[in-house]
N, C-alpha and C positions, 0 to 999 in steps of 0.2 A: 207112562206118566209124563205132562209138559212139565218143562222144567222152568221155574220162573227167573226171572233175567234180574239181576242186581248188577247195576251200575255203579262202576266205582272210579268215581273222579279224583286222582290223586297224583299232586305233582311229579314231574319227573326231571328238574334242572340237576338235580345232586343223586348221586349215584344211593346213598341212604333213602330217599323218596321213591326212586325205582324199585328198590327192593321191598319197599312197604308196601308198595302197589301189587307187586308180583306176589306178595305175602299173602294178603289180604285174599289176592284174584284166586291164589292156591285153595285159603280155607272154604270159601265159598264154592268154589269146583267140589272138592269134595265132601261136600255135604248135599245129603240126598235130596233130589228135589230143586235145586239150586243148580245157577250158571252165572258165572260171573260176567261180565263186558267190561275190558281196562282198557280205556283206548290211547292207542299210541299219539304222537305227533303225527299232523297230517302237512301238508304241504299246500294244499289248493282247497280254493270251498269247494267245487264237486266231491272232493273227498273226505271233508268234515261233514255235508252234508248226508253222504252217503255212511259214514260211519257214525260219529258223534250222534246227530240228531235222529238218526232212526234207534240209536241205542236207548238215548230218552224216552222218544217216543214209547218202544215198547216193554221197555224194564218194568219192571214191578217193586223195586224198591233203588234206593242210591246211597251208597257209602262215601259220604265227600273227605279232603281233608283240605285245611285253610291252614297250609303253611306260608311262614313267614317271606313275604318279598320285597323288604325295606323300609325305610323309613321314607314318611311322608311330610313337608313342610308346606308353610301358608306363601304367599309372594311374599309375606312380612317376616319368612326366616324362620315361622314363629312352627314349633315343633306341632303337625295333628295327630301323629301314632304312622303306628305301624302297617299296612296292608297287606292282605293277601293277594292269593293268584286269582287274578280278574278271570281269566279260559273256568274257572272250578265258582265263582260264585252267578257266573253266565251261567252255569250246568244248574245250579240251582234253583235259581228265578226261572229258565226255561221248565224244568219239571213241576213248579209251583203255578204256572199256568197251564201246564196240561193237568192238574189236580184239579182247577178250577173250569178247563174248558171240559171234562169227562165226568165231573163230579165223584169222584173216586179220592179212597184215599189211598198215598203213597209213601210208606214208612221211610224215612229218612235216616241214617246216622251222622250225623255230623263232629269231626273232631278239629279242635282249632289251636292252634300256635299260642301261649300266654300272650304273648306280646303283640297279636294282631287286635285292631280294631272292627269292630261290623261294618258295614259301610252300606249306601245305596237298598235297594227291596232284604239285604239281611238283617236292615235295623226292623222289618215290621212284619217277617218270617220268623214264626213257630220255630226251631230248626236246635234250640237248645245247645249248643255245642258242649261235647266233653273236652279235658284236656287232652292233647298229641302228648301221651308219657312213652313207656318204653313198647316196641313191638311187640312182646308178649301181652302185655294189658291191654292191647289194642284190639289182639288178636282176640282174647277173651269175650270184651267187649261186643267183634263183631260174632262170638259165635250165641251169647246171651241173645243178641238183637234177632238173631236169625230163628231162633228157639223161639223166641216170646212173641213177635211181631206176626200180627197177620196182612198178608201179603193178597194184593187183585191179583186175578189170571193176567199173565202178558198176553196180547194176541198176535201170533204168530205171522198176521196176515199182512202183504206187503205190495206196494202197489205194484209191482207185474203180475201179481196177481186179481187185485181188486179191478185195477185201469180197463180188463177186456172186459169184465163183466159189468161195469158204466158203461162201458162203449156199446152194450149190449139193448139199452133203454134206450125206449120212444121221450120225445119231448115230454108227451103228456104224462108217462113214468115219474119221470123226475119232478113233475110240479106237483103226483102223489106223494111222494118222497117229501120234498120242500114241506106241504101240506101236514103229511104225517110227525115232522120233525115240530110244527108250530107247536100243535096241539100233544107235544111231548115225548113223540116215538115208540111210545110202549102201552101197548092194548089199549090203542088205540081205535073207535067204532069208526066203520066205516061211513056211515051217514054223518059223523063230524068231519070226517076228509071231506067229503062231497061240500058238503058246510062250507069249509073253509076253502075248498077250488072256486067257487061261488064269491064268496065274500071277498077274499084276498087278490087271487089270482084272475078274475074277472071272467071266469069261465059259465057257460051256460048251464041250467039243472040239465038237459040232456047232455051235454058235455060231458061234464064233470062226473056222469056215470057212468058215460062212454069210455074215460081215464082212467077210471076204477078198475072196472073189468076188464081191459087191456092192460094194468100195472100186473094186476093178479095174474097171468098169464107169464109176462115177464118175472116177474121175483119167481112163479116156481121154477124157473129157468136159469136164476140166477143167485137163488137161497142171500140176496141182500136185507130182502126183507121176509119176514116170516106172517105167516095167515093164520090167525086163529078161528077155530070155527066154537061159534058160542051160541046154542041151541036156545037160549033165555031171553038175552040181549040183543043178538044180532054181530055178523061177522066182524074181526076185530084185524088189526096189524102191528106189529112190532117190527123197528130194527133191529137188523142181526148183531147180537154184540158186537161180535169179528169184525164189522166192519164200521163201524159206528164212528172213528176217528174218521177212514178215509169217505165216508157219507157227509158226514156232519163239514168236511170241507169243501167237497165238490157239489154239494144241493147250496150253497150260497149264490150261484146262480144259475137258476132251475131253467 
C-alpha cells in the first residue's frame, strides 16, 4: 500500500516546538497508511529546494502550526499584533497554489498561537485555524483529522525519473502533449489534438497526423501519456496522473 505524505510545518526556535513537531511526525508514522515529512532547518536553497518543496509538492495533506514570533508595530509606534513564522505561512500559500494549479483538494490542519494575527494570502485562505492548546489535544486533534479527512494519492514520481523520459520525445510529441493539455488532458479525441496542432500550433492537416501517430509510438514507450482505444467515438488520450505536475510544467514550452 502507498503511504500518503502529510506535511507538517512546525516551528523549531524553542525546544517545546521541536518536540511538538517530533510529536506530531511520531503519530502520523504510526498510523496505517500515513508518512509524515518534518523538515528540518536547511542551510542553502539547493537544499530547501530539494527537501522543503518537493515535500509540498508531493504530500497529500499539511499539518501547520503558527506560533507566536513577536510583536509587530506601524513607523507610528502604533501596535499591529502579533506575527507568526513567515518559513510556515510561505509553506501554506505555496500548497494553496499547487491546490489550484492540480485542481485537487488538500486537507489542511491548521493550529495558531491566540495572539497571532493572519496576515498577507492567510487573510483570504480557507485554513480555519484551531487553537495551539496543550500537546495531548493536539495530538487528538491531528489523529480525528487523519480519520475523518479524505486524502489525494501523493505521487511518488520525481524528476530523475520523469527528466529521461521528456528527454525521450520528438518535438512534434511534445506539441501533442502542449495540444492535449489545451483541450483538457483527459480523454481526450484524437481528431481534436489534430484540430488544435492545426489551429494553435500552425501545423499542417498532413502534419499534424503525422505528430499523432509518432506521439503514440513514443508514450507507449514512455507510459507519460495513456491511449484509449474507443470503438464508438474514435481513439482517445489522457495524461498519466503520475506525472501530470511534472508535464504540466515542461509542455509550457512545447
Amino acid at each position: 500500500m502507498t503511504e500518503k505524505l502529510i506535511f507538517i510545518s512546525c516551528g523549531q526556535q524553542t525546544s517545546k516546538e521541536r518536540k511538538l513537531g517530533a510529536s506530531v511526525k511520531k503519530l502520523v508514522d504510526s498510523t496505517s497508511g500515513y508518512k509524515a515529512y518534518f523538515a528540518e532547518y536547511v542551510q542553502s536553497l539547493d537544499a530547501l529546494a530539494k527537501n522543503i518543496f518537493d515535500g509540498l509538492r508531493m504530500c497529500s495533506g499539511l499539518i501547520s502550526f503558527l506560533h507566536e514570533r513577536g510583536l509587530v508595530t506601524s513607523q507610528g509606534n502604533e501596535e499591529w499584533g502579533y506575527r507568526s513564522s513567515v518559513w510556515v505561512n510561505q509553506e501554506i500559500a505555496i500548497l494553496a497554489y499547487r491546490k489550484q494549479f492540480e485542481g485537487i483538494d488538500i486537507p489542511i490542519l491548521v493550529f495558531k498561537d491566540e495572539k497571532v494575527r493572519l496576515e498577507g494570502a492567510m487573510t483570504s485562505l480557507i485554513v480555519n485555524p484551531l487553537p495551539i492548546v496543550s500537546e495531548s489535544e493536539i495530538l487528538k486533534q491531528v489523529e480525528l483529522w487523519l480519520k475523518d479527512s479524505e486524502f489525494p494519492l501523493n505521487s511518488p514520481a520525481r524528476d530523475d525519473r520523469f527528466l529521461p523520459k521528456w528527454q525521450k520525445l520528438s518535438s512534434p510529441s511534445r506539441k501533442v502533449i502542449a495540444a492535449l493539455l489545451d483541450e483538457g488532458g483527459t480523454n481526450v479525441k484524437e481528431s481534436v489534438i489534430k484540430a488544435c496542432l492545426r489551429e494553435k500550433y500552425g501545423l499542417e492537416k498532413n502534419e499534424a497526423g503525422q505528430a499523432v501517430r509518432k506521439a503514440r509510438v513514443e508514450f507507449n514507450n514512455t507510459d507519460l501519456v495513456k491511449l484509449v482505444h474507443n470503438i464508438h467515438t474514435g481513439e482517445e488520450m489522457s495524461i498519466n496522473p503520475t506525472w501530470q505536475w511534472h508535464i504540466a510544467r515542461e509542455a509550457k514550452n512545447p
